[in-house]
C-alpha positions in Angstrom: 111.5 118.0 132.2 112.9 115.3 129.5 109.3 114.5 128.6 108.6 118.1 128.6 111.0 118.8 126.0 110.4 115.7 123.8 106.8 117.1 123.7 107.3 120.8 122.7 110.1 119.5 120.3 107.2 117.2 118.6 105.2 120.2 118.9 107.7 123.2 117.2 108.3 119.8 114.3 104.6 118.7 113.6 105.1 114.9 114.9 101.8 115.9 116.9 98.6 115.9 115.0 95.2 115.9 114.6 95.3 112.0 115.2 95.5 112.3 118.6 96.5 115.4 119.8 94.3 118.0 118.1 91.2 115.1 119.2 91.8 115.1 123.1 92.4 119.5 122.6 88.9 119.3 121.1 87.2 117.2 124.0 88.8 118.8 126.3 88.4 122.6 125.2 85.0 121.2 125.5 85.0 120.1 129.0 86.0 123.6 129.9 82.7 124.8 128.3 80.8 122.6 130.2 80.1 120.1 127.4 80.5 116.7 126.4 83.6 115.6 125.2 83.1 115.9 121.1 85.7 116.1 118.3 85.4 116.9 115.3 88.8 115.5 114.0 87.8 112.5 115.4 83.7 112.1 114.6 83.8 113.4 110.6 87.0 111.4 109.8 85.3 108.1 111.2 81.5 109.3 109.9 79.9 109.5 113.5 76.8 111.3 113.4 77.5 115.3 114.5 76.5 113.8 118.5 78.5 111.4 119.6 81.7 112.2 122.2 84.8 110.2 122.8 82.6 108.6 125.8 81.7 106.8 123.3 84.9 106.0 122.2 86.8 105.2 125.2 85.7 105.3 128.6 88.0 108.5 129.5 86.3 110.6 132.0 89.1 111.1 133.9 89.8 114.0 131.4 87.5 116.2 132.5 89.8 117.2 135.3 92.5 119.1 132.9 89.1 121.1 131.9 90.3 124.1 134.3 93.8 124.0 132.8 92.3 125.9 129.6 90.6 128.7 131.6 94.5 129.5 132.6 95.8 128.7 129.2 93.5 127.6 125.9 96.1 126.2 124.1 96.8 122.4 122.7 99.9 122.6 124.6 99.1 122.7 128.0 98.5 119.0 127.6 101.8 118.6 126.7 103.0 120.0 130.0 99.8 118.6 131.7 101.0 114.7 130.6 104.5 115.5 132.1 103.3 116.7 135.5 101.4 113.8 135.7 105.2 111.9 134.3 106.4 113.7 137.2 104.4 113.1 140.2 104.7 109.5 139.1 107.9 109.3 140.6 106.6 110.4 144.1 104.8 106.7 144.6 107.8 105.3 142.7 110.8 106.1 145.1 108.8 105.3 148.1 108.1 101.6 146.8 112.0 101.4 145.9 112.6 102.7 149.5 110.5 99.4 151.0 111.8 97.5 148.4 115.4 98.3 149.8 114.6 98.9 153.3 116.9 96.4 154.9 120.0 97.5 152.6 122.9 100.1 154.1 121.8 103.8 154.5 124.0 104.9 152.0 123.3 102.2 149.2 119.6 102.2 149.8 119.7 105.8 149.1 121.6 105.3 145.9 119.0 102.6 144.9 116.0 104.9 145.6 117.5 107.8 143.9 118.3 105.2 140.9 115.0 104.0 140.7 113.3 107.5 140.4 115.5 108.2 137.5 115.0 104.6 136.0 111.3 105.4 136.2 111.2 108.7 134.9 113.6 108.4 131.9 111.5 105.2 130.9 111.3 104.5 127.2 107.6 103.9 127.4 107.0 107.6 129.1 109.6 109.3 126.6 107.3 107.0 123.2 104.4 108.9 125.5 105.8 112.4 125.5 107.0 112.0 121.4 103.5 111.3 120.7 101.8 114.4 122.7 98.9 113.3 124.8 96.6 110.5 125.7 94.7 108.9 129.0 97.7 107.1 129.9 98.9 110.1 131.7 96.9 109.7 134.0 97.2 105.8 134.1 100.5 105.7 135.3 100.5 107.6 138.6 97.4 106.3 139.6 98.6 102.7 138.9 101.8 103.6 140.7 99.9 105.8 143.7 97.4 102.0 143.9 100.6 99.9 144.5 102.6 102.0 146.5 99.3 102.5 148.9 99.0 98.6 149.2 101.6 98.0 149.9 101.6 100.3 152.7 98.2 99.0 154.3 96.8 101.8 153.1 93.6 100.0 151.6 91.0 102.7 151.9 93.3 105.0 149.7 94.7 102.1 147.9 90.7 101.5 146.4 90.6 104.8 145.9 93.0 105.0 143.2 92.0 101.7 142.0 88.1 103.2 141.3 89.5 106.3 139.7 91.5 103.6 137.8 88.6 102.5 136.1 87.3 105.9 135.0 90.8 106.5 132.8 90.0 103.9 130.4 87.8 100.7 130.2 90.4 98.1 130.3 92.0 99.3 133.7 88.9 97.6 135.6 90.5 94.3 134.4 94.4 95.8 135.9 92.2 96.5 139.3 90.3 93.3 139.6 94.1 91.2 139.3 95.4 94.3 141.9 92.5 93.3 144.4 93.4 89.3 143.6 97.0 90.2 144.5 96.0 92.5 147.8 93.3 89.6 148.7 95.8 87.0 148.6 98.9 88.6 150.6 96.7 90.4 153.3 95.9 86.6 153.9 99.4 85.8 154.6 100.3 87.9 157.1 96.5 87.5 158.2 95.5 90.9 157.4 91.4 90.6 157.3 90.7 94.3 156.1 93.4 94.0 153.1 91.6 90.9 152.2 88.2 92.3 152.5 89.4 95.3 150.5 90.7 92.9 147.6 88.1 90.5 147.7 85.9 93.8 146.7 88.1 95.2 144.1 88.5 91.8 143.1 85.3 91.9 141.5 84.3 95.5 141.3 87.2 95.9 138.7 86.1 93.6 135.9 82.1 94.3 137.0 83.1 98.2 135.9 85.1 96.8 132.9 82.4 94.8 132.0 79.6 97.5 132.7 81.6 100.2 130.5 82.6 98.4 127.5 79.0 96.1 127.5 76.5 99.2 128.8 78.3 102.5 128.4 80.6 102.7 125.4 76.9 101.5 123.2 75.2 104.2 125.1 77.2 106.5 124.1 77.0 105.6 120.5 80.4 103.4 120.3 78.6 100.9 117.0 78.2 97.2 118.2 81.5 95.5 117.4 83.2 98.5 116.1 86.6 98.0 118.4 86.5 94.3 118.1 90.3 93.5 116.6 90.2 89.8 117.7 88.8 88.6 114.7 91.3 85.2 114.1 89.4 84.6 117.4 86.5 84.7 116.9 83.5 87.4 115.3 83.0 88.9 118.6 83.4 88.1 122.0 81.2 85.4 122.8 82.7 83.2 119.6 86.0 83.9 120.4 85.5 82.3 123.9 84.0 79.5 122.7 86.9 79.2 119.8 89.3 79.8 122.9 87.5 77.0 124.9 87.3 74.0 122.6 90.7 74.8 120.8 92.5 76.8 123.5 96.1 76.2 121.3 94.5 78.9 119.0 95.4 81.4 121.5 99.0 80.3 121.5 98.8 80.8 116.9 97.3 84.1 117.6 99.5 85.8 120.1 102.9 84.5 118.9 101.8 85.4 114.9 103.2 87.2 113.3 106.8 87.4 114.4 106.6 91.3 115.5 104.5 90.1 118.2 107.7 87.9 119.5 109.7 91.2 119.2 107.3 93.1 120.5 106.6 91.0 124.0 110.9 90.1 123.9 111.6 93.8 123.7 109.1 95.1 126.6 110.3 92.3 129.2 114.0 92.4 127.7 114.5 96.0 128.4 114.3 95.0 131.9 116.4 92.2 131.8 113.2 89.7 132.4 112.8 91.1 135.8 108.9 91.6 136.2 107.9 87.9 135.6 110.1 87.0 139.0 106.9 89.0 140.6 102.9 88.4 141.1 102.7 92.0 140.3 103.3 90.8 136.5 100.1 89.8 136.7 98.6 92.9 136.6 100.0 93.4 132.7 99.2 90.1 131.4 95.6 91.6 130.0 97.1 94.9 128.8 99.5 92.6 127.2 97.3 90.0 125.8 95.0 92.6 124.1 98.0 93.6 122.1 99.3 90.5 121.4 95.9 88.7 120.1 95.2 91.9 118.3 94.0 91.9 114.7 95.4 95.7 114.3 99.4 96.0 114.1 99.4 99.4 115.0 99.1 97.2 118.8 102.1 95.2 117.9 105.0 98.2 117.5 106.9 99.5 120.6 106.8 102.8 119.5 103.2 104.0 120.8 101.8 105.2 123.8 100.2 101.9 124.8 103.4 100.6 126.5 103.1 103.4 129.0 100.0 101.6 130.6 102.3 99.0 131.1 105.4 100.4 132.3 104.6 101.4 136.6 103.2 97.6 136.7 106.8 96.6 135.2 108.7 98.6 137.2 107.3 97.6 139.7 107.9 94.1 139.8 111.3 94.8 139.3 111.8 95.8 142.3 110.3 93.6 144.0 111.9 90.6 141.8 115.3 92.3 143.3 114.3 92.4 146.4 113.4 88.8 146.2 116.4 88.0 145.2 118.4 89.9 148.2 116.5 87.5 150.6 117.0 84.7 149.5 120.7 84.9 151.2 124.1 85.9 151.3 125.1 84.0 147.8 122.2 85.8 145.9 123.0 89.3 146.7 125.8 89.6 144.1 123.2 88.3 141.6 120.4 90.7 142.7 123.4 93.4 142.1 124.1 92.3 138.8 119.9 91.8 137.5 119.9 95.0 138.7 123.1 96.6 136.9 121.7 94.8 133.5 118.1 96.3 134.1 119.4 99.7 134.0 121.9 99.3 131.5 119.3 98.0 129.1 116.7 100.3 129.9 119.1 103.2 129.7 120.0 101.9 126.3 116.2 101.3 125.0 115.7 105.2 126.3 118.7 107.0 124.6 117.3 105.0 121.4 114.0 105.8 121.6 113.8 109.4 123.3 117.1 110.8 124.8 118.5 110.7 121.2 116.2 113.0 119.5 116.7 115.5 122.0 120.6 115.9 121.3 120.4 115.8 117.5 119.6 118.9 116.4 118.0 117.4 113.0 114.9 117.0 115.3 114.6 120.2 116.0 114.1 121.4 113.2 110.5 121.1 111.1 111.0 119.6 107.7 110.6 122.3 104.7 107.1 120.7 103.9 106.1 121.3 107.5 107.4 124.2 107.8 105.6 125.4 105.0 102.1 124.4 106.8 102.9 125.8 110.1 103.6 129.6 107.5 100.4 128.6 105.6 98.3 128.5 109.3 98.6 132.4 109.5 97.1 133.2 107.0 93.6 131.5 107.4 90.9 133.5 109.5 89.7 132.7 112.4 86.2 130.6 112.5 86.0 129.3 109.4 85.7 125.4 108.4 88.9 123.8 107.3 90.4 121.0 106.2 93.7 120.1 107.3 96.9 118.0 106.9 96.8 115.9 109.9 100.0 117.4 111.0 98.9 120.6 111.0 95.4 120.3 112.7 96.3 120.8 116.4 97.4 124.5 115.7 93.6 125.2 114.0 91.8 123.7 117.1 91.6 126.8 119.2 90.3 129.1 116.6 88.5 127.2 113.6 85.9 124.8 113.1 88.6 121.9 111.9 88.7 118.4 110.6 91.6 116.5 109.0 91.9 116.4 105.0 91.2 112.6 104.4 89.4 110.2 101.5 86.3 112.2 101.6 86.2 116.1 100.3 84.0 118.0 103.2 83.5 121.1 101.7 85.2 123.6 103.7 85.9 127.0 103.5 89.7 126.4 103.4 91.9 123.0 102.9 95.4 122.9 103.5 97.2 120.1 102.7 100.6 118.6 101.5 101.4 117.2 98.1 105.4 115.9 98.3 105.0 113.7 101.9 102.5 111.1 103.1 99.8 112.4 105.0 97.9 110.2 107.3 95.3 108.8 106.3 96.1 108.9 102.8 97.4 105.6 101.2 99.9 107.9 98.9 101.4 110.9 97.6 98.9 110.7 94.2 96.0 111.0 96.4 96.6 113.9 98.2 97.8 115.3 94.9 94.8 114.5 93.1 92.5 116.0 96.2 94.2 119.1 95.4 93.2 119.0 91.7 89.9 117.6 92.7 88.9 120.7 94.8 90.5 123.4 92.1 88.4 122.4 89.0 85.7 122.5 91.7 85.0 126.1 93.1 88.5 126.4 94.9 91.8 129.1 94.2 95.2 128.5 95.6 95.8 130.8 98.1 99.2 130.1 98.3 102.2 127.4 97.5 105.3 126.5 99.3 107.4 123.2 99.6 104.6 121.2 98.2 101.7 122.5 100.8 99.1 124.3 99.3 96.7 126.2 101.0 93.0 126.4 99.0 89.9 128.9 99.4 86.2 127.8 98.3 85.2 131.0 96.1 82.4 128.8 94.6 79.4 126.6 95.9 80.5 124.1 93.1 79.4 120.6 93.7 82.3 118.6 95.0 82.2 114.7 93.6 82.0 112.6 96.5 82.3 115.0 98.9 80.1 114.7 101.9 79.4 115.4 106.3 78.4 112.9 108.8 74.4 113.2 109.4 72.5 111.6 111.7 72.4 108.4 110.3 75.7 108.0 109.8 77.3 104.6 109.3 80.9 105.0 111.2 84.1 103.0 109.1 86.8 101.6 110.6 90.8 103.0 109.9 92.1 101.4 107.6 95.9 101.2 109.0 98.5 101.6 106.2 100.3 98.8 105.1 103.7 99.8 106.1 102.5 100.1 110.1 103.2 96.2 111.8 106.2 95.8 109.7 108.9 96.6 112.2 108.4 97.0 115.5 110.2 100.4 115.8 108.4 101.9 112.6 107.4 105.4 113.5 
């Protein structure tokens, strides 16, 4: 429910937007109609020719199952709610590993620690960052990841492989996250002499990076993801067979990248911090180090800040190892229960206290509530554009046009469109600057376009004229996709929304 809210309150305020929200509506809506997974928002703004889907983006086809969701409700928002029922069920898998984790405590305090850890997992600051942003895969990624554990550790390995194959189809980096799970399920099955757990991990062992490998070396290129497009590792190396050989005869240079520039200390101290160090006293840590070393010898800061979705993938495998770091501790004998007590204590004191800053807060302040008058402005200005026409539109409004126009977000390049709606007094991603987005809005009116209508600084323009726009322009086929360029104030601080 807390995730819930945080989500419709980003929703009724326009902190959701075309980047990413209104792109997974699009690719989704168009999973319901039987077809590929294409955006709009996301293909024109990054010049991809008019074919290419987000498989090509990110190996995501794990999304095709909210598909049927939109023949019960074709709205953006049902991901919203969609994201927090996967939250939820996440805390199924999560109680029962708490419950094994304190099997051997009193009835009554066991109880307390199960129903402690549910709460601790749900009301994580990583799920609520999740929920403030709207949607992505890793709603999917965390129950899964949780369901994985939890069925391991239970012996379950057929249905513990399970989840760790439909692991690899919610993003392309999980099959690296499996192949460590089927290490860490190979390696205790053989301690307590379990030979189908060891079978079963020796397979996903090397199934999981074989799939990581086939999607991101095969399929993402199929699908018309440009030969090096994603690669942010560039102090490494120029792509991925340099930076391994970089990494190989100078492996220190891993060391400069990932601990440069200081966010990335913050960053990595905050994560493991907020959980009073507890997941490196586990093997299950192990599982994170990739997810964690893509950030942290990333080229692109948006990777370094803690206030993204990308810590969400992280946060079953911590939570996880928590518990069983606690649980470790309890066994080792009478004199370390007090300190297990105490870990414990800090861990939930911290994370409570990283939660109410990054999530609980907002809900209580009744500022957030409210849409600022620029924003508000856009959400009046929406009514009054037809439906099926092309537009052009502030990134923050561009998730309320997906349902019933042909939309793309306002950026560098005029597209021509029927309609254009965009602010003038606030930054507007992707624009570098007020100026610009003020001189779009000149640009378009001394070229074939009327203001419709002006509030608060958003300004809502119809094309009455076939005038040549200067510079303006579609993605063709032959397209040359650009990279974002990330604004200069993101990597900064890592708390920066």
């Amino acid at each position: 429910m807390i995730c819930c809210a945080i989500g419709l309150q980003s929703w009724a305020t326009l902190r959701v937007a075309g980047f990413d929200l209104g792109i997974f509506d699009q690719a989704i809506r168009a999973y319901s109609h039987f077809d590929l997974p294409r955006s709009s928002i996301k293909s024109v703004h990054h010049e991809f020719p008019p074919s290419f889907t987000l498989l090509g983006d990110h190996f995501t086809p794990v999304l095709a199952l909210l598909a049927p969701l939109y023949w019960l409700w074709d709205d953006p928002r049902v991901l919203i709610f969609a994201q927090s029922a996967l939250f939820a069920f996440g805390v199924l898998p999560a109680r029962r590993i708490a419950r094994r984790c304190f099997s051997d405590t009193s009835r009554d305090g066991g109880e307390v620690a199960v129903n402690v850890s549910g709460l601790v997992y749900a009301l994580g600051w990583p799920l609520l960052n999740s929920a403030y942003s709207g949607f992505h895969e890793v709603a999917f990624a965390t129950p899964i990841i949780l369901m994985m554990l939890e069925r391991g550790m239970a012996s379950r390995y057929r249905s513990a492989a399970a989840w760790a194959l439909l692991l690899c189809a919610v993003k392309e980096d999980m099959g690296l996250v499996v192949g460590l799970f089927g290490v860490l399920l190979a390696v205790r099955s053989h301690r307590v002499r379990e030979k189908r757990g060891r079978t079963v991990g020796l397979v996903l062992a090397v199934t999981g990076p074989l799939m990581a490998a086939l999607t991101i070396g095969w399929f993402l290129p199929h699908m018309g993801s440009p030969k090096g497009y994603y690669w942010s590792y560039g102090r490494l190396g120029a792509d991925a067979g340099e930076a391994i050989a970089n990494t190989l005869t100078a492996p220190w240079i891993l060391f400069e990248v990932a601990f440069t520039p200081s966010i990335k200390v913050v960053m990595l101290a905050w994560i493991l911090g907020t959980l009073a160090l507890l997941p490196i006293g586990s093997a299950t840590f192990l599982l994170a180090v990739p997810l964690l070393a893509e950030r942290m010898l990333s080229d692109n800061p948006n990777h370094w800040v803690v206030i993204n979705h990308y810590d969400a993938f992280l946060w079953p495998i911590l939570f996880v190892a928590s518990l069983e770091t606690l649980e470790r501790l309890r066994k080792f004998g009478a004199g370390w229960e007090k300190s297990s007590r105490r870990a414990a204590i800090a861990a939930v004191a911290l994370g409570s206290a990283a939660s109410v800053f990054l999530g609980l807060s907002l809900l209580v302040n009744p500022s957030h509530w409210r849409a600022s008058p620029d924003k508000q402005a856009l959400i009046e200005a929406v009514n009054l554009i037809p439906d099926g026409v092309t537009v052009e539109a502030d990134n923050a409004i561009a998730p309320r046009l997906t349902k019933r126009t042909k939309v793309v977000i306002a950026d560098e390049t005029p597209r021509g469109s029927e309609w254009v709606l965009l602010r003038a007094k606030d930054r507007t991603f992707p624009f570098g600057n007020t100026e610009d987005q003020k001189q779009r809005i000149a640009l378009l009116l001394d070229h074939g376009y009327v203001e419709m209508w002006e509030k608060d600084g958003a300004t809502l323009l119809h094309r009455v004229k076939n005038v040549p726009i200067p510079g303006s322009g579609m993605p063709g086929a032959d397209s040359v996709p650009v990279r974002e360029k990330v604004p200069e104030d993101v990597g900064r601080s890592a708390f920066l929304r």
